[in-house]
C-alpha positions in Angstrom: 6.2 10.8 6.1 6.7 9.3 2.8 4.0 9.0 0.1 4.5 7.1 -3.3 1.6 6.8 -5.8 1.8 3.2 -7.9 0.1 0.3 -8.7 0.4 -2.9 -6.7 1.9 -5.8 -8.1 1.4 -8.3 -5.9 -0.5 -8.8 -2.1 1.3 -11.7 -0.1 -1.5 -12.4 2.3 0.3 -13.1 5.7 -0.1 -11.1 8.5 1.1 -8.6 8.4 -0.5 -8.5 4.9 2.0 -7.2 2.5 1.9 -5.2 -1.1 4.7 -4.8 -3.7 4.2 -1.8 -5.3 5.3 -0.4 -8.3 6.3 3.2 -9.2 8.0 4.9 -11.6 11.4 2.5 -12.1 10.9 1.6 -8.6 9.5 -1.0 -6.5 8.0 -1.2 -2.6 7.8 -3.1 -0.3 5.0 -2.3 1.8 4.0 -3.5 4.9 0.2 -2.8 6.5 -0.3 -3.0 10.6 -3.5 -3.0 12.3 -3.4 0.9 12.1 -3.4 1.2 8.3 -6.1 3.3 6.8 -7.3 1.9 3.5 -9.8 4.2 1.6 -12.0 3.4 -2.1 -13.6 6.6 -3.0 -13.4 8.4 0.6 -14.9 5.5 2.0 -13.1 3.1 4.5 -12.5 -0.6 3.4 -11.2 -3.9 4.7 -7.5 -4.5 3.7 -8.7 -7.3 1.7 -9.9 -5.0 -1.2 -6.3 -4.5 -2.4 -6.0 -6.6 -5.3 -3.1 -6.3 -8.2 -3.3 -4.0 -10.9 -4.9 -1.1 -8.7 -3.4 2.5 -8.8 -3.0 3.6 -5.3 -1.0 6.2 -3.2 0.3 5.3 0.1 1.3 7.7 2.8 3.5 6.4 5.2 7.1 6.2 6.9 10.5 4.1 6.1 11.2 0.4 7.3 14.4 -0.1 5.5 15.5 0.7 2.2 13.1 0.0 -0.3 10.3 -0.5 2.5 7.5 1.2 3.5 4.8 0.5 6.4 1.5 2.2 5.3 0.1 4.7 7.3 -2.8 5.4 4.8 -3.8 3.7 1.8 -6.4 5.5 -0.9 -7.3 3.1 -4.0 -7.8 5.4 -6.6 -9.4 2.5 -9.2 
């Protein structure tokens, strides 16, 4: 399990709906699936929320380097 905290840069909405995220010097790709978790405030909300500019930390395993599918997703803004 891998978790990075960040803000997202950009949301390319195809399915599956994807988020570049930036943190630190570093930048993710990250991939949702039907499975991802996305939380505001403890509460559970539509993928769709996720808009650039938010802070958010991501728990979730390696696709390749530089890529991430989300497991979890908590928007901290």
């Amino acid at each position: 399990m891998i978790t990075i905290e960040g803000r997202v840069a950009a949301v390319m909405e195809t399915w599956p709906l994807q988020l570049s995220v930036v943190s630190g010097s570093s930048t993710y790709a990250v991939t949702l699936t039907d499975r991802t978790q996305v939380q505001r405030r403890g509460i559970s909300c539509d993928p769709g929320t996720l808009r650039p500019g938010q802070r958010v930390d991501i728990q979730g395993h390696r696709q390749s380097v530089g890529g991430l599918v989300a497991d979890s997703i908590s928007i901290r803004d």
